[in-house]
C-alpha positions as CSV (number, residue, x, y, z in Angstrom):
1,X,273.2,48.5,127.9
2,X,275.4,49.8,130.8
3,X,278.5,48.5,132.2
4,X,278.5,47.9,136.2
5,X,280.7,51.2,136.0
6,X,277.8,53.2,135.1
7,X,276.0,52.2,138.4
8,X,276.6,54.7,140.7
9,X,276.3,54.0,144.7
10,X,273.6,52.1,145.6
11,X,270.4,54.5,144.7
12,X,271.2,55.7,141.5
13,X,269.3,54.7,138.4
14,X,270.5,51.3,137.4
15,X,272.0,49.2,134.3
16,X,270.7,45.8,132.8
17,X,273.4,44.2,134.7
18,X,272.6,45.3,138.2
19,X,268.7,44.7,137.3
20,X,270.2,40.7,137.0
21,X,270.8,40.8,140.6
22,X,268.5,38.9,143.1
23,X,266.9,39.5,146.5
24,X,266.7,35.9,147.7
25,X,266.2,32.9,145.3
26,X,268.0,33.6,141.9
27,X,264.8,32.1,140.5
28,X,263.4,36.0,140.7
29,X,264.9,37.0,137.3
30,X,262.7,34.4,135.4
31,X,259.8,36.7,136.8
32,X,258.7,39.8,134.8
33,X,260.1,43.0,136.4
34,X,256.3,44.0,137.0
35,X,255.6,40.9,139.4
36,X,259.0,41.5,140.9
37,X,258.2,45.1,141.5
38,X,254.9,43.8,143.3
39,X,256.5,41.1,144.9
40,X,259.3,43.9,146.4
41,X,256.8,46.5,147.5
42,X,254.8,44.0,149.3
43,X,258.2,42.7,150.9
44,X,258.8,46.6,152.0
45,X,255.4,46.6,153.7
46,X,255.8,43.9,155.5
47,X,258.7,45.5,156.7
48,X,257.1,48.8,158.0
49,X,254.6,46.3,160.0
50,X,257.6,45.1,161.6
51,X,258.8,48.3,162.3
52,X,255.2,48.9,164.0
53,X,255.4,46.0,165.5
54,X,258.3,46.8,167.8
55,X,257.4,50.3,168.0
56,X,255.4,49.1,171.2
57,X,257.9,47.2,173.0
58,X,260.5,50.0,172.0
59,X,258.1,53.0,173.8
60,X,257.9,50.5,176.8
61,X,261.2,49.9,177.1
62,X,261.8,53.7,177.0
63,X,259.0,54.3,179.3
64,X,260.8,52.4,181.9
65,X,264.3,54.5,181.0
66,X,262.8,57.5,181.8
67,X,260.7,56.6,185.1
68,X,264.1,55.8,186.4
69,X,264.3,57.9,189.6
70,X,267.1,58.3,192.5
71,X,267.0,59.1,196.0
72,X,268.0,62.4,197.0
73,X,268.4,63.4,200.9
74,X,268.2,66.7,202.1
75,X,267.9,68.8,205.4
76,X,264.9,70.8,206.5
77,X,266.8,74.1,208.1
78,X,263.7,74.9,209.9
79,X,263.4,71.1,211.7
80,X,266.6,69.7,211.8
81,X,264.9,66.6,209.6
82,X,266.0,65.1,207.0
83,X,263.7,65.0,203.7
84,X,264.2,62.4,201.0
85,X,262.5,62.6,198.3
86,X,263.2,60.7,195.0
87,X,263.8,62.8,191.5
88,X,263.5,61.5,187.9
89,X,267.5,60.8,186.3
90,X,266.5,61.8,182.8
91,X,266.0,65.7,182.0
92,X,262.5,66.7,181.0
93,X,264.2,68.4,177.9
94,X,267.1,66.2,177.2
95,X,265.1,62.8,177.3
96,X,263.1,64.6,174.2
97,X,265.9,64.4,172.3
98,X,268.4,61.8,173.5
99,X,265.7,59.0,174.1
100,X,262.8,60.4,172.1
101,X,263.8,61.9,169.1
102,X,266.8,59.7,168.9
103,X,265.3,56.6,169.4
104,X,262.2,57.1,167.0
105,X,264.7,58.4,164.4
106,X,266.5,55.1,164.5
107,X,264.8,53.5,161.5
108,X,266.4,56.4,159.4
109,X,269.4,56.4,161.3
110,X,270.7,52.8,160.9
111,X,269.1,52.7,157.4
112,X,271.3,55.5,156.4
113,X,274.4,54.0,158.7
114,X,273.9,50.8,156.6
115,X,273.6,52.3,153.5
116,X,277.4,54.3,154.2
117,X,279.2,51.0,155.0
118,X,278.1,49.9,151.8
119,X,279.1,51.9,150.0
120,X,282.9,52.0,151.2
121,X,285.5,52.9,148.7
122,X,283.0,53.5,145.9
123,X,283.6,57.4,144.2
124,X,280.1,58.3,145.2
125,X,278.5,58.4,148.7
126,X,275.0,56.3,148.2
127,X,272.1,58.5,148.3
128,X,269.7,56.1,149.8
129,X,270.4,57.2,153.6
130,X,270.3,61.1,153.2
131,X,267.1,61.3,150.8
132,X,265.3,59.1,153.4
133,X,266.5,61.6,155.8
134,X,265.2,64.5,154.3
135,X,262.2,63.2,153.4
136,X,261.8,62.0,157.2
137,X,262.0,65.5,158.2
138,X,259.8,66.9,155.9
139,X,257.2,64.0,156.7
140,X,258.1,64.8,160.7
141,X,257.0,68.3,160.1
142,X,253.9,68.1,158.0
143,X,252.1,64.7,158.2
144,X,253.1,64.1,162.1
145,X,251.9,67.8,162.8
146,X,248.8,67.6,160.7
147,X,247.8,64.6,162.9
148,X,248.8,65.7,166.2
149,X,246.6,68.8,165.5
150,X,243.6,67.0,165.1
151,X,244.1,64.3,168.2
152,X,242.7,66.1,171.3
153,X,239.3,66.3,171.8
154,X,236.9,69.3,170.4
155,X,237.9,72.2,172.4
156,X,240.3,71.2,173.9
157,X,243.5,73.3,173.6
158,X,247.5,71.9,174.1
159,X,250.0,74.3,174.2
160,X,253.8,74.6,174.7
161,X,254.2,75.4,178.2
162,X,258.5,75.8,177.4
163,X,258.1,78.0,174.7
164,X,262.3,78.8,175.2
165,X,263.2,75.3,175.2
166,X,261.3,75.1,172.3
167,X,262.5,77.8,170.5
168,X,265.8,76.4,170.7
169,X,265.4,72.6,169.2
170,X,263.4,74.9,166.5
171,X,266.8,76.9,165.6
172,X,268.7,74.5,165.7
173,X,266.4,72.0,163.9
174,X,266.5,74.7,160.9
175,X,270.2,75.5,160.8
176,X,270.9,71.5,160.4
177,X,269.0,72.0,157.1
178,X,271.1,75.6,156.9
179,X,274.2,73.8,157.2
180,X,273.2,70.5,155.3
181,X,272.7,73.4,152.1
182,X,275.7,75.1,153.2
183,X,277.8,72.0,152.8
184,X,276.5,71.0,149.8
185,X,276.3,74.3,147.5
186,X,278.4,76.6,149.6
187,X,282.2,76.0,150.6
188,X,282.4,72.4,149.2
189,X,280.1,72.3,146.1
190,X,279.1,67.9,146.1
191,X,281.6,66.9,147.9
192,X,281.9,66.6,151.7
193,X,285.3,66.6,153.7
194,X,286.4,64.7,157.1
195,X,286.0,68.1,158.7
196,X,282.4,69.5,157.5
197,X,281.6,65.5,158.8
198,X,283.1,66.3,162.3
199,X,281.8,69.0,162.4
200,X,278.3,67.9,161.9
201,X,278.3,65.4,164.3
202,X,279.4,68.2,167.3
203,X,276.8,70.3,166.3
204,X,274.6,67.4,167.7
205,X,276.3,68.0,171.7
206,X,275.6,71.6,171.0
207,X,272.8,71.2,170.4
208,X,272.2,69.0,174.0
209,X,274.0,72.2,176.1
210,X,271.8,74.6,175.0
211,X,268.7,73.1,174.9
212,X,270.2,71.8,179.0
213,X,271.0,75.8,179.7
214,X,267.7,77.0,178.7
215,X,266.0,74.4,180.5
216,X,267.7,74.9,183.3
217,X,267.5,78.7,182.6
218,X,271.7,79.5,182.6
219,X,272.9,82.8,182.3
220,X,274.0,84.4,179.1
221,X,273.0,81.1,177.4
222,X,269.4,81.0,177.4
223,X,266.1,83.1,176.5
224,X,264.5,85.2,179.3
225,X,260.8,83.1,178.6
226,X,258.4,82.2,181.6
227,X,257.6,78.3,181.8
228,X,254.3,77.3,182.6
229,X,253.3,74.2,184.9
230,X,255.2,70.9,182.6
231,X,254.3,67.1,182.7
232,X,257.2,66.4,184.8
233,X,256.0,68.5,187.6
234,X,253.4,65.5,188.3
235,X,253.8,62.1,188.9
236,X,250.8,59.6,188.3
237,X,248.4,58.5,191.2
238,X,249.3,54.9,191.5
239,X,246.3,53.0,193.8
240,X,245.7,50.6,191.8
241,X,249.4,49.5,192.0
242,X,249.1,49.2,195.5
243,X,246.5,46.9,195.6
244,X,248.3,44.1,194.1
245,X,248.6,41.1,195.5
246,X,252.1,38.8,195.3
247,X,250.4,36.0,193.9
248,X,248.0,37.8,191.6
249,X,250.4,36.8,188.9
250,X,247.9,38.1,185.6
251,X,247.9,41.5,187.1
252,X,251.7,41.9,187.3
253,X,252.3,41.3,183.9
254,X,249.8,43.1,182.6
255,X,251.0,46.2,184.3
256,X,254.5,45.1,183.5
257,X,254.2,44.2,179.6
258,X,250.8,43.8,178.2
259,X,249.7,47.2,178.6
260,X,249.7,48.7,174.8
261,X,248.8,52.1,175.7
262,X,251.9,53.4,176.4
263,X,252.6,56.4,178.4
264,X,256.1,58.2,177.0
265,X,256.8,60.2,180.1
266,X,254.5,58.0,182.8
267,X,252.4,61.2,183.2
268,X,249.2,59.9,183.1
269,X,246.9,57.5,185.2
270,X,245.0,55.0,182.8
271,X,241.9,55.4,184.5
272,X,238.8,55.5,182.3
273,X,237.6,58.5,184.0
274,X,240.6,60.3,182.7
275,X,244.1,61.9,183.7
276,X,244.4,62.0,187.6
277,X,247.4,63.5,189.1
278,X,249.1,64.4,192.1
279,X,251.9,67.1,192.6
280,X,255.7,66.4,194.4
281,X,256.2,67.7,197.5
282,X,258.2,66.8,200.4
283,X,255.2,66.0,202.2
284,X,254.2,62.8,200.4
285,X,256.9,61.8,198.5
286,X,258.0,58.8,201.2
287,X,254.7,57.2,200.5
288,X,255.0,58.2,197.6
289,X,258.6,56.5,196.9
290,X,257.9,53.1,199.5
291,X,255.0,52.5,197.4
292,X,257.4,52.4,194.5
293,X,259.5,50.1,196.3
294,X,256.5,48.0,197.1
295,X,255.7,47.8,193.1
296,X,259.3,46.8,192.8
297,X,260.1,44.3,194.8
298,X,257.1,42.9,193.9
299,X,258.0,42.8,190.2
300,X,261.2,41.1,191.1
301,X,260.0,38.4,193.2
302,X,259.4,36.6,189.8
303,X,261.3,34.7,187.5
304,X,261.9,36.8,184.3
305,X,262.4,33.9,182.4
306,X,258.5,32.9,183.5
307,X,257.5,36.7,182.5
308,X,259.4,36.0,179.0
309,X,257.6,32.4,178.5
310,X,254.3,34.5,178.9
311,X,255.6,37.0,175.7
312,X,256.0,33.9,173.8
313,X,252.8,32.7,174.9
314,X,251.0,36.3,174.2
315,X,253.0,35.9,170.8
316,X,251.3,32.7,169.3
317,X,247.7,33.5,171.0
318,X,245.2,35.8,168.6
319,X,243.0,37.8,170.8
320,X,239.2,37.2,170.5
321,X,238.1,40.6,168.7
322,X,234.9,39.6,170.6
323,X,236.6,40.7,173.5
324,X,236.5,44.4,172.3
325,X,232.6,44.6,171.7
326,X,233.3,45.0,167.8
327,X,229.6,44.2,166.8
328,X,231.0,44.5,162.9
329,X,231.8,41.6,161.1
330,X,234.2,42.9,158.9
331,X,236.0,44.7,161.6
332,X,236.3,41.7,163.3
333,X,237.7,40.1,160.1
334,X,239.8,42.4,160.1
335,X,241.1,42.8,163.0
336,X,242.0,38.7,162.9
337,X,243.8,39.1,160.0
338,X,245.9,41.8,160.9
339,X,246.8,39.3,164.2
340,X,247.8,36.7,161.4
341,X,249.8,39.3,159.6
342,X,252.0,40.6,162.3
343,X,251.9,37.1,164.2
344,X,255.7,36.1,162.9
345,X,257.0,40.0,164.0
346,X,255.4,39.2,167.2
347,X,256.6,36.0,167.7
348,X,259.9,37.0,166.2
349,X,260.0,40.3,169.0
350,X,259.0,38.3,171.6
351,X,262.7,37.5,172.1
352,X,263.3,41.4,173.6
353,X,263.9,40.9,177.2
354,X,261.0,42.2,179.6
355,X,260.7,45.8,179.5
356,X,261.0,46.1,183.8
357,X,264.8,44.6,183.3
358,X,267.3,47.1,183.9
359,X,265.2,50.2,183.8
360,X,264.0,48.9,180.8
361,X,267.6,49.2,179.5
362,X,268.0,45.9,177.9
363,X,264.8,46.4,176.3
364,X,265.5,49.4,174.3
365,X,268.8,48.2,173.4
366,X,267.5,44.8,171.5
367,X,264.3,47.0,170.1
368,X,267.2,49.0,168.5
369,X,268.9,46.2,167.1
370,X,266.0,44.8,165.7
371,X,265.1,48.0,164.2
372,X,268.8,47.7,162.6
373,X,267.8,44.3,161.3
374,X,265.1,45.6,159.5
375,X,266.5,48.8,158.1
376,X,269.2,46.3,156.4
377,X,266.0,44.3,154.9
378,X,264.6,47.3,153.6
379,X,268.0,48.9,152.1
380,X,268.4,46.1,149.9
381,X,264.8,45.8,148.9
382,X,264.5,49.2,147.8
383,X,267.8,48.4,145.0
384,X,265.7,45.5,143.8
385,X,262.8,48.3,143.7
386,X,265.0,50.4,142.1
387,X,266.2,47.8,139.9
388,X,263.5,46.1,138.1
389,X,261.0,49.9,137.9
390,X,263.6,52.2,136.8
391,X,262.7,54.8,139.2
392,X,265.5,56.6,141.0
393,X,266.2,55.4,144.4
394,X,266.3,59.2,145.8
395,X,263.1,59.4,145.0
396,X,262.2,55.8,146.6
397,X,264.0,57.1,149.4
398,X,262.4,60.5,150.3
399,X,258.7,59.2,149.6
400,X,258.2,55.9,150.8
401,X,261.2,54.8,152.9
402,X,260.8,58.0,154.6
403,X,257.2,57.6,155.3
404,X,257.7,54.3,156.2
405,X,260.9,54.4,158.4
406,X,259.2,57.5,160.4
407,X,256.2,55.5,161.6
408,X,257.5,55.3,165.4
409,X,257.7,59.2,165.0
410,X,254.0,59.3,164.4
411,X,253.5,56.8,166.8
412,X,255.2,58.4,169.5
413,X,254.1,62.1,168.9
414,X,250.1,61.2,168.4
415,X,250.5,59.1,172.0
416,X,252.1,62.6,173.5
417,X,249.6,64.5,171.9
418,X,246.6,62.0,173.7
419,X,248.1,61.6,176.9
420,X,250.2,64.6,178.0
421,X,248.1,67.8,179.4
422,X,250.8,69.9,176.9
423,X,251.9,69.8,173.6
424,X,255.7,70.0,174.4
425,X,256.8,66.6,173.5
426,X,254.6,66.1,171.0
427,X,256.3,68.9,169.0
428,X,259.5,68.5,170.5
429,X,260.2,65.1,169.0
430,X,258.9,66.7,165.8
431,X,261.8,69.3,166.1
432,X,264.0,67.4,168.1
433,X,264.1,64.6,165.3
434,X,264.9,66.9,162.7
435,X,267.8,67.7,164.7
436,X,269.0,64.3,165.0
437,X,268.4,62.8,161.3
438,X,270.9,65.8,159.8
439,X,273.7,66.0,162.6
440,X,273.7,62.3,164.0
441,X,271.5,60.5,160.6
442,X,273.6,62.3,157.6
443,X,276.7,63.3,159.9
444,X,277.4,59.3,161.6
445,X,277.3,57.8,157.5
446,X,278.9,61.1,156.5
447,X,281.9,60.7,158.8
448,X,282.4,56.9,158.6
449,X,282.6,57.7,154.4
450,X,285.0,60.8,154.7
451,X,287.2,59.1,157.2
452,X,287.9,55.9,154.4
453,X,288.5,58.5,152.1
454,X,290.6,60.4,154.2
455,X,292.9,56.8,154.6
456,X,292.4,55.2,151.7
457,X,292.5,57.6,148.9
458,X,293.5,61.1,150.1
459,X,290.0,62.6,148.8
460,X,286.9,63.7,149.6
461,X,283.9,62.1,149.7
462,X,281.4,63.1,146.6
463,X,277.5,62.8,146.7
464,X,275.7,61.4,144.8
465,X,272.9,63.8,143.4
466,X,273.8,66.6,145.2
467,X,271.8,69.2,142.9
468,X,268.7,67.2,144.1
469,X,269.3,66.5,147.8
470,X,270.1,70.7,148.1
471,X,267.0,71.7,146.0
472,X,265.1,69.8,148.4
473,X,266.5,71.3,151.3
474,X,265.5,74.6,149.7
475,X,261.9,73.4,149.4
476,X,261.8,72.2,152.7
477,X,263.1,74.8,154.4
478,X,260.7,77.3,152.3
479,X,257.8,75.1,153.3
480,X,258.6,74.5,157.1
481,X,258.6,78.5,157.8
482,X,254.8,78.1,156.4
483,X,254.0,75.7,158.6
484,X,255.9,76.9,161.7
485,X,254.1,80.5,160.9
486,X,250.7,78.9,161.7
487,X,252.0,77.0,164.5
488,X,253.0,80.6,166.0
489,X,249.6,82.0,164.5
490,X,247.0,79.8,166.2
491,X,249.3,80.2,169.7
492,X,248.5,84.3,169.0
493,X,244.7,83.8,168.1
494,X,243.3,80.1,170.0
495,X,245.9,80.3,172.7
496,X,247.5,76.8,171.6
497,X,249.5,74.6,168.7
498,X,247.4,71.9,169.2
499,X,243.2,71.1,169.4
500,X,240.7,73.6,169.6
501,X,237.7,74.3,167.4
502,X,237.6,71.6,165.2
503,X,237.0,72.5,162.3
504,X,239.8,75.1,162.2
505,X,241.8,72.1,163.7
506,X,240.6,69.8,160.3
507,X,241.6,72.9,158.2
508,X,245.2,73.3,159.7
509,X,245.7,69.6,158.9
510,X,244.5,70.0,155.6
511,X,247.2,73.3,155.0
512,X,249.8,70.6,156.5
513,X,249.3,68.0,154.4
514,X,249.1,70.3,151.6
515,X,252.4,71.6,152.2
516,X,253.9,68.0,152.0
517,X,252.5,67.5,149.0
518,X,254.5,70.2,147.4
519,X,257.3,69.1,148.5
520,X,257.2,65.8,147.5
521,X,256.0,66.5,143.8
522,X,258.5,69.3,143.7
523,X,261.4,67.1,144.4
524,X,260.3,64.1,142.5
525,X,260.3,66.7,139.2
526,X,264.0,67.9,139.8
527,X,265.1,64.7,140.6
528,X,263.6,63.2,137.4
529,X,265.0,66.4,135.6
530,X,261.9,67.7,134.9
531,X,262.2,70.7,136.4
């Protein structure tokens, strides 16, 4: 039997005593640890349907973010006029990774965030947040991309139109992992100091400047690449908007809220016939921009408290699945029952403020505090986990809390992939996420640790199961340059990442998923000392 002493942060392989501990009723120990193990898992799935669940009001909320626009007046030196014209406030490029990549990271983030504050003043830094990091990334990379590859229609090719811009999230996406191994093996062998922290953390600002400065094409600080046509050169053709009547009350919310297709960048026109476009230019954009106005005001002539009764109302109502045509039974079964599963998360989310609020401001703050809320249930469910099977929370952390937490990663890249005419942000929060989980995921924890440390005790911080966290770094970083090579190999031979023939589409997806495989069995075995 081990003493409490013998427990080490909150991932580690646990004692008798911890295994006494409880999730809710103390009644659980009187269960076998094989019913409680059920019992826990099921709890964590529930959990990732949450995380679904707001998934969609999250991407609305940041859909509204980034259509934020502002008025811009200039002077036409061959008429004397003055042309206004109104330009998105959120960079093309730095909305990947600020509002994108940052915000479908969060799961990770506040999971690992949570996990540091815990863990306050113990001798070891929990493992929990930076194996769910790591095996975020290498889920990001592999699964996400062996998806996206396969979404567009046969034929139909999606490529990087910024290949600079994306060349630089990619280097800086793989010296996190550089540095992360640096850290850990290099100048400070399992422990981390206040300053590597810091450091950390900064790296995620540089990595802002530059990937601004070769957007923006600076001097000196960015790659000499042509840029084909992007998404935000085009703003959506919006008739049907202007049709709407003040009273038609239905209409306005379910442009404003009930629309689940959700459109990351607003690029697209949801027209069954397909994509329609049309390009900015001085010429139409007052139309263009009082129409806007138009949609506005007309938004805002109602009571938000009436739009936020009808959420609640949209909550507790199942949708007939005979209103989508399904002629099968069982998927009509099915359907119903997955309305009866997530009905409480709905009902529960319905409390986020409507996404047209504040640019959608308010929205994607509460989606973000839910997602906290969650992260917290799932920490503590995977000790219990951890607890009553014996298995080693790393590996808990880097298989299914990482597969689970990154579901709004998926989510968000597949909906790029669909909707945009490019593959840039549909790789871009791939790479961009990366980014974030190492220098704001592992570097936020990393710095709130070292800093106690610093105060309290005078030491370093040490981490817990260093040897495996830096052998999977190794992996990772020996698998991504595989899949990163055929990325760069189907741009030389198809002309695109993403799509084209389809069966050489399936067969990348196959070589993507095989690549995560590795990877997980291959730090599973050193964690478990096997190898």
């Amino acid at each position: 039997m081990h003493n409490a002493e013998s427990i080490l942060g909150s991932s580690g392989t646990y004692g008798y005593e911890k295994c006494e501990s409880y999730f809710l009723f103390q009644g659980e120990m009187a269960l076998g640890n094989g019913l409680r193990a059920f019992l826990y898992l099921l709890g964590l799935a529930y959990c990732f349907f949450g995380l679904s669940a707001i998934t969609a009001r999250f991407f609305r909320s940041m859909e509204n973010v980034v259509k934020q626009t502002r008025k811009v007046v200039e002077i036409d030196h061959n008429t004397n006029t003055e042309v206004i014209r109104h330009e998105k406030v959120w960079n093309y490029a730095i909305a990947d990774i600020t509002l994108l990549a940052f915000g479908t990271s969060f799961p990770q983030i506040s999971l690992a965030t949570i996990d540091a504050i815990r863990n306050l003043g113990q001798i070891y830094a929990g493992g929990l947040g930076p194996g769910t990091l790591v095996g975020s990334a290498a889920f990001d990379l592999f699964p996400i991309h062996a998806v996206c590859v396969v979404v567009p229609k046969a034929g139909e090719l999606k490529k990087i139109s910024d290949i600079g811009v994306w060349l630089v999230e990619l280097f800086w996406s793989f010296w996190a992992y550089i540095w992360l191994y640096i850290i850990l093996e290099v100048w400070t062998p399992n422990v981390v100091t206040l300053w590597e922290a810091l450091i950390t953390v900064l790296q995620f600002g540089l990595l802002l400047i530059h990937t601004y400065a070769q957007d923006k094409r600076w001097p000196y600080l960015s790659l000499p690449l042509a840029r084909t046509e992007r998404p935000e050169d085009w703003v959506p053709v919006e008739a049907s908007l202007d049709k709407l009547d003040n009273n038609d009350y239905s209409e306005i919310l379910q442009l404003s809220e009930e629309d689940n297709i959700v459109d990351i960048f607003s690029i697209h026109s949801e027209k069954e016939t397909g994509p329609l476009y049309q390009p900015v230019s001085n010429s139409d954009v007052a139309e263009s921009s009082n129409m806007n106005f138009h949609n506005k005001s007309v938004l805002q002539d109602f009571n938000v408290f009436t739009v936020w009764k009808h959420q609640f109302m949209d909550a507790v109502m199942l949708e007939n699945p005979e209103s989508r045509k399904l002629d099968n039974t069982y998927l009509r079964l099915a359907r119903g029952t997955w309305q009866v599963i997530l009905a409480p998360w709905r009902v529960l989310f319905a409390f986020v403020p409507p996404c047209h609020i504040a640019h959608g401001w308010i929205a994607f703050i509460c989606s973000l505090i839910f997602i906290s809320g969650i992260a917290y249930i799932v920490t503590k469910l995977t000790d219990m986990i951890s607890c009553v099977t014996g298995i080693n929370g790393y590996v808990i952390a880097f298989t299914a809390l990482a597969s689970g937490t990154s579901w709004p990663d998926l989510v968000a890249s597949k909906i790029a992939a669909e909707r945009q005419t490019t593959a840039d942000s549909a790789i871009a929060n791939i790479t961009c996420s990366n980014s974030v989980n190492i220098y704001i995921g592992i570097g936020i924890p990393w710095l709130i640790d070292t800093t106690y440390n610093f105060i309290a005790y005078r030491e370093p911080l040490r981490i817990e199961n260093a040897d495996g966290l830096s052998f999977s770094l190794l992996i990772f970083f020996l698998t991504s340059i595989g899949c990163i090579s055929v990325l760069v190999l189907r741009r030389l031979t198809i002309g695109a990442e993403l799509g084209g023939p389809r069966i050489w589409a399936w067969i990348t997806s196959v070589y993507f998923m095989s690549l995560w495989i590795v990877f997980v069995v291959l730090s599973s075995l050193k964690v478990s000392d096997i190898i």
